[in-house]
N, CA, C and O atoms as a GROMACS GRO file, in nm:
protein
  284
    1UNK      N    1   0.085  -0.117   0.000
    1UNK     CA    2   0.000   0.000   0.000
    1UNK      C    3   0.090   0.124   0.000
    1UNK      O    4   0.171   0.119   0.093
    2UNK      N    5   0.100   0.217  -0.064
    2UNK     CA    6   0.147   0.333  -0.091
    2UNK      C    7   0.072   0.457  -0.061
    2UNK      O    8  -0.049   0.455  -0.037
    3UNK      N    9   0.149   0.569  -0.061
    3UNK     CA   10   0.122   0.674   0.020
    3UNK      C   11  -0.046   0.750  -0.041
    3UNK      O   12  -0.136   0.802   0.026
    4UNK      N   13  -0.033   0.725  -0.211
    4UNK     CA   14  -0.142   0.776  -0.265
    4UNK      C   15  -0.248   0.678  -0.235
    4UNK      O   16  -0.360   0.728  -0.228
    5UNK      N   17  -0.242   0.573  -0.220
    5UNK     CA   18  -0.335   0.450  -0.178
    5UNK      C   19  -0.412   0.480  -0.049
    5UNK      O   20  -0.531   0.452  -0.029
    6UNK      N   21  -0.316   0.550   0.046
    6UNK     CA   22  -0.364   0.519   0.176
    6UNK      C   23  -0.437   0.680   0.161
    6UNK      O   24  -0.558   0.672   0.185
    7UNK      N   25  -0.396   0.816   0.129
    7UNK     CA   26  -0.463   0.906   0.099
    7UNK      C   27  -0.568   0.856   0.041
    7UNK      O   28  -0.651   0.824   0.126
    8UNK      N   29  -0.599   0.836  -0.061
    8UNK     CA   30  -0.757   0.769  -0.126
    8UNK      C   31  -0.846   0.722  -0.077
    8UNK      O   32  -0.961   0.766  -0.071
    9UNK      N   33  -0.786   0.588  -0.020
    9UNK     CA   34  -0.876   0.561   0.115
    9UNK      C   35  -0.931   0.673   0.243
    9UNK      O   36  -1.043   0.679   0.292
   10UNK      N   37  -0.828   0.744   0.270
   10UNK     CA   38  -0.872   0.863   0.410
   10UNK      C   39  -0.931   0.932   0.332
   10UNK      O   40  -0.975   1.022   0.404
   11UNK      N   41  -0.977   0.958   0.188
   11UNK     CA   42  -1.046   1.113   0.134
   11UNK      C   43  -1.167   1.020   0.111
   11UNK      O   44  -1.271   1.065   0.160
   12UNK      N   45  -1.177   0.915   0.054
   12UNK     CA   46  -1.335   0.811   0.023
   12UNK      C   47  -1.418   0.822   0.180
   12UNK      O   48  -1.521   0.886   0.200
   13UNK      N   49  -1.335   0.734   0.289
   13UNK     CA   50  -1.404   0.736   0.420
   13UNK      C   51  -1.447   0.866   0.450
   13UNK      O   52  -1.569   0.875   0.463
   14UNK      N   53  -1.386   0.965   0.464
   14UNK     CA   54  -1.441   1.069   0.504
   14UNK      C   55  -1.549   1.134   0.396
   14UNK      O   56  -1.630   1.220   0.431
   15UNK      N   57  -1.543   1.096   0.293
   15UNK     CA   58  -1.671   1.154   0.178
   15UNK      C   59  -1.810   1.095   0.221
   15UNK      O   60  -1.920   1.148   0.214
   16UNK      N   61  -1.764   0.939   0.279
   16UNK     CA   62  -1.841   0.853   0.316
   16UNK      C   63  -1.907   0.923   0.408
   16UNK      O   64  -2.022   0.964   0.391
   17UNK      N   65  -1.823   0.945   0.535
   17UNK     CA   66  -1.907   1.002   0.649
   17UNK      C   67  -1.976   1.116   0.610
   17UNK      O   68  -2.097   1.129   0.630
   18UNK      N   69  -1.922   1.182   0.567
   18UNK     CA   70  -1.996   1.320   0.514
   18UNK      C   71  -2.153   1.247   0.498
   18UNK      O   72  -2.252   1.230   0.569
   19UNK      N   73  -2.112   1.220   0.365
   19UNK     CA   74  -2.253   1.148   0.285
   19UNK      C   75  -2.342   1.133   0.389
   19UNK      O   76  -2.454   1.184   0.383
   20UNK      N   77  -2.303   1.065   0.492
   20UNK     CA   78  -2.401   0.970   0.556
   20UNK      C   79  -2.420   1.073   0.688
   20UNK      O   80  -2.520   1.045   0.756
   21UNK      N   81  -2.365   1.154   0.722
   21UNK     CA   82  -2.404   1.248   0.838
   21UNK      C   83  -2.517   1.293   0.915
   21UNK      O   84  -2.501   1.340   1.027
   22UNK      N   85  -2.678   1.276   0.838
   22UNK     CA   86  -2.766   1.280   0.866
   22UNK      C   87  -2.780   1.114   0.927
   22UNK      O   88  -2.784   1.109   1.050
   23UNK      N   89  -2.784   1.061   0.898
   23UNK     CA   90  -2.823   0.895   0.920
   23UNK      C   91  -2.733   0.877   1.086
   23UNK      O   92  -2.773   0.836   1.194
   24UNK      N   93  -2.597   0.930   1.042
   24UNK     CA   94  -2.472   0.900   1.183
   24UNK      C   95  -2.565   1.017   1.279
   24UNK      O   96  -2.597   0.984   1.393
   25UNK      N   97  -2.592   1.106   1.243
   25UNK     CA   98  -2.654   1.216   1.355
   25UNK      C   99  -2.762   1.263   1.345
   25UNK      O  100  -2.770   1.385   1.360
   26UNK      N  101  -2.890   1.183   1.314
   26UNK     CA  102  -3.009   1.230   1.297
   26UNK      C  103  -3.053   1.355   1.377
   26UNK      O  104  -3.106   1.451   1.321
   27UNK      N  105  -3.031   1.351   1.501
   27UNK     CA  106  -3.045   1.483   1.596
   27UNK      C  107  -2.975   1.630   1.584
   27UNK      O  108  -3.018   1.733   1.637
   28UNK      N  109  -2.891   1.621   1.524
   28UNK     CA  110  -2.832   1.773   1.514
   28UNK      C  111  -2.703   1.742   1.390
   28UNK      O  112  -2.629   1.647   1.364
   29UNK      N  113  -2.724   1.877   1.333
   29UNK     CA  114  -2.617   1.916   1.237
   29UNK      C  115  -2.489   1.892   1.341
   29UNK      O  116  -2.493   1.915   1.462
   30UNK      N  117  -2.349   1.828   1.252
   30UNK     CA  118  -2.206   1.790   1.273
   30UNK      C  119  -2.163   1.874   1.268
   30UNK      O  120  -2.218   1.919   1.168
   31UNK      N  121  -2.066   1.979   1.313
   31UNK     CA  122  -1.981   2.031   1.238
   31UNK      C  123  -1.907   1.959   1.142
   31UNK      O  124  -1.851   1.864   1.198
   32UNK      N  125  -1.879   1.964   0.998
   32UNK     CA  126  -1.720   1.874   0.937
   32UNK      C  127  -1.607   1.882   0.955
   32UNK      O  128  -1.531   1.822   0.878
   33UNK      N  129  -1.548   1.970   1.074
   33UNK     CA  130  -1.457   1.925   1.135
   33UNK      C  131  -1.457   1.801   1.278
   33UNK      O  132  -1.373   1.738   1.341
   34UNK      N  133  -1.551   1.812   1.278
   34UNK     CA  134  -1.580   1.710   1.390
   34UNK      C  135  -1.564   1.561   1.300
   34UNK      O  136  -1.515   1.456   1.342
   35UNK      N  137  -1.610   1.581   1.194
   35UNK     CA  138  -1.643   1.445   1.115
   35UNK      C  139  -1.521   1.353   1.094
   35UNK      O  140  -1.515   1.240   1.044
   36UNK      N  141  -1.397   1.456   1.159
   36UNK     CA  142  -1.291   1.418   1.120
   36UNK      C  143  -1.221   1.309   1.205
   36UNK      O  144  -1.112   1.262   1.172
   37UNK      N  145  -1.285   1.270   1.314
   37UNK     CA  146  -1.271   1.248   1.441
   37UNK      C  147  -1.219   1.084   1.434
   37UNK      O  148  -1.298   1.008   1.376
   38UNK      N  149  -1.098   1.026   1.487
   38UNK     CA  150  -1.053   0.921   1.464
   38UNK      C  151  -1.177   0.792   1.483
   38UNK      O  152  -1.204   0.691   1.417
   39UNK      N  153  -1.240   0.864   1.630
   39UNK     CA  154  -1.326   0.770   1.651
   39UNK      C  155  -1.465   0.730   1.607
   39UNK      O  156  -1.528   0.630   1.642
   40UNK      N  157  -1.517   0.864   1.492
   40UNK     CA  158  -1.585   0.813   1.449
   40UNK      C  159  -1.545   0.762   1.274
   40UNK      O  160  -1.622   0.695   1.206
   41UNK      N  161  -1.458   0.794   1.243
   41UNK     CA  162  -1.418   0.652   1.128
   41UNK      C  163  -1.395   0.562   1.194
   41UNK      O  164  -1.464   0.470   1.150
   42UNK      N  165  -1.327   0.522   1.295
   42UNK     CA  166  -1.346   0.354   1.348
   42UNK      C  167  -1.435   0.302   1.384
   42UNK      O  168  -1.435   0.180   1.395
   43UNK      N  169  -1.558   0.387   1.418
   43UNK     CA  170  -1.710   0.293   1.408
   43UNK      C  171  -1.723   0.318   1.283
   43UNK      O  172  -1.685   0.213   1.229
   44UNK      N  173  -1.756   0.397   1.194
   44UNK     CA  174  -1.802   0.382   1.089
   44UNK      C  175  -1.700   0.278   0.992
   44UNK      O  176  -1.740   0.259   0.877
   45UNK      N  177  -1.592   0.223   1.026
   45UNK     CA  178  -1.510   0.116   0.970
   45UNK      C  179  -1.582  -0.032   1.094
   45UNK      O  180  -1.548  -0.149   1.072
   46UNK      N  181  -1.636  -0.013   1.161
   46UNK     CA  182  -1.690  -0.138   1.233
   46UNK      C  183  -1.588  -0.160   1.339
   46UNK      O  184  -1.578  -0.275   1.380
   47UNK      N  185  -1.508  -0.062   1.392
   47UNK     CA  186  -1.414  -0.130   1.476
   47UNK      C  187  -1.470  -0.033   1.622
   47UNK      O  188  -1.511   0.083   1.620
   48UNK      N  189  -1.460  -0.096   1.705
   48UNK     CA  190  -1.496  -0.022   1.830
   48UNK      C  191  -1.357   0.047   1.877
   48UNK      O  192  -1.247  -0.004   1.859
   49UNK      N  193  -1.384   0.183   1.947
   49UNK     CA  194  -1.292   0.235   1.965
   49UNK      C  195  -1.293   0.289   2.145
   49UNK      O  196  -1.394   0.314   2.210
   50UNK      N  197  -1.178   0.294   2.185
   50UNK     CA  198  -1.163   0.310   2.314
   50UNK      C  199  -1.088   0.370   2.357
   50UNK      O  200  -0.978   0.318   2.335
   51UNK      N  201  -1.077   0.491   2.430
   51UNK     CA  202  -0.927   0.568   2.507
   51UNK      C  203  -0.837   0.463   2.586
   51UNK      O  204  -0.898   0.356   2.598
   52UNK      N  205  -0.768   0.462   2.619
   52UNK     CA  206  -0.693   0.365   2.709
   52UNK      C  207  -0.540   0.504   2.746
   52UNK      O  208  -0.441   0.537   2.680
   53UNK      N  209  -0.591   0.545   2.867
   53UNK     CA  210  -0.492   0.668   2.939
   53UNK      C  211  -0.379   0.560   2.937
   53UNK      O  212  -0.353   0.579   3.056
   54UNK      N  213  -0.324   0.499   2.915
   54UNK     CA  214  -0.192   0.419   2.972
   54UNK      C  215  -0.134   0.388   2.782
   54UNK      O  216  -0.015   0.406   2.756
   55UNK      N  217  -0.230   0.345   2.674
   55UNK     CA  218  -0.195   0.374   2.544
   55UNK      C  219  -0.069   0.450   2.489
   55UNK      O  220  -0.108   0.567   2.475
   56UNK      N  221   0.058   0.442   2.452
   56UNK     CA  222   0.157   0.495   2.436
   56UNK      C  223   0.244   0.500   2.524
   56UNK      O  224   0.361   0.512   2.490
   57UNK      N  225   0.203   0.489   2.685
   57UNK     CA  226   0.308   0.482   2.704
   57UNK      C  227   0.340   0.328   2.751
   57UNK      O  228   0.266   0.238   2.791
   58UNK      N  229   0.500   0.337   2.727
   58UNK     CA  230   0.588   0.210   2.735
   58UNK      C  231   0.592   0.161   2.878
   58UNK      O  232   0.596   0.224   2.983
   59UNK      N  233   0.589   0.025   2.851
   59UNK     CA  234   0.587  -0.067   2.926
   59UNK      C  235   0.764  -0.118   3.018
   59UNK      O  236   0.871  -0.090   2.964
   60UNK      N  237   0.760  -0.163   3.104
   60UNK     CA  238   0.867  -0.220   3.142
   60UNK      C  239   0.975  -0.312   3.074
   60UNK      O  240   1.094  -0.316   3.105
   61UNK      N  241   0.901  -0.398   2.961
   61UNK     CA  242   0.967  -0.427   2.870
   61UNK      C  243   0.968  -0.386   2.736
   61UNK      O  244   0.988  -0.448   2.632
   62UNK      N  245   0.937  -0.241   2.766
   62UNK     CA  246   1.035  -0.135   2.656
   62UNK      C  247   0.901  -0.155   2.544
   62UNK      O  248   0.909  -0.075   2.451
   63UNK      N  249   0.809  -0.225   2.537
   63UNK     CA  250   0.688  -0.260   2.398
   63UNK      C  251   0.574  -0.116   2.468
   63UNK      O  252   0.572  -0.062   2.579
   64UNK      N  253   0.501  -0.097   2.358
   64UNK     CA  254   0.400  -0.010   2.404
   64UNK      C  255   0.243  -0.104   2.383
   64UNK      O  256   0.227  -0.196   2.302
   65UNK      N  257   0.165  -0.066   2.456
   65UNK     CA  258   0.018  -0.177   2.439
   65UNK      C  259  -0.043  -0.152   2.330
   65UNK      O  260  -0.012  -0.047   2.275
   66UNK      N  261  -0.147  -0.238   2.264
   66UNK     CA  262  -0.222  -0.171   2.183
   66UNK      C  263  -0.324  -0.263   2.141
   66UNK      O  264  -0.307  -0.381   2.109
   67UNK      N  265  -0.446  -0.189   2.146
   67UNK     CA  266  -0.532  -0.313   2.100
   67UNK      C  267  -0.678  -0.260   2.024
   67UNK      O  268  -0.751  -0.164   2.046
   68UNK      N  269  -0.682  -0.371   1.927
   68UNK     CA  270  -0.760  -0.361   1.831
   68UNK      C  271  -0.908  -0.451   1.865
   68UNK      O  272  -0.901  -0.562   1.920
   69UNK      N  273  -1.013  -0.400   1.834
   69UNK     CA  274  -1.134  -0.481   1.839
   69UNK      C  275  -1.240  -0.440   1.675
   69UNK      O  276  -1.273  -0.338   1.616
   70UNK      N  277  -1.253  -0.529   1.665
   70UNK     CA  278  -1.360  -0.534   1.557
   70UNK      C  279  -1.469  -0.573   1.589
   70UNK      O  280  -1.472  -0.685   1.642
   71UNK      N  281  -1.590  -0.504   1.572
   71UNK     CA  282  -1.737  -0.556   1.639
   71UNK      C  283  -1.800  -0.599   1.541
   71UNK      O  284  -1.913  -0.645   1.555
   0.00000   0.00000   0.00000
């Protein structure tokens, strides 16, 4: 996957959300900077998303945590 590949993909998803903004927020107009929001492309990609305050930083054996869920 290459750099223009992975741009394409981030400009489609977010056209996507756009598109669909009424449906994602029936209750109130988005701002589209909000739309931009990591966590809501990872629901709208099906993956559940979660803060984790301890995320980045390193562990005792030097690895950092990280974890992925798909719903």
């Amino acid at each position: 996957m290459n750099e223009a590949h992975i741009e394409k993909a981030a400009t489609d998803l977010l056209m996507q959300i756009y598109r669909d903004r009424r449906y994602l927020w029936p209750d109130h107009e988005m701002p589209p900077m909000m739309m931009r929001s990591p966590r809501i492309a990872a629901l709208v990609c099906g993956y559940d998303y979660h803060v984790n305050p301890t995320l980045g930083t390193p562990s005792s054996t030097g690895t950092t945590p990280a974890l992925a869920s798909r719903g």
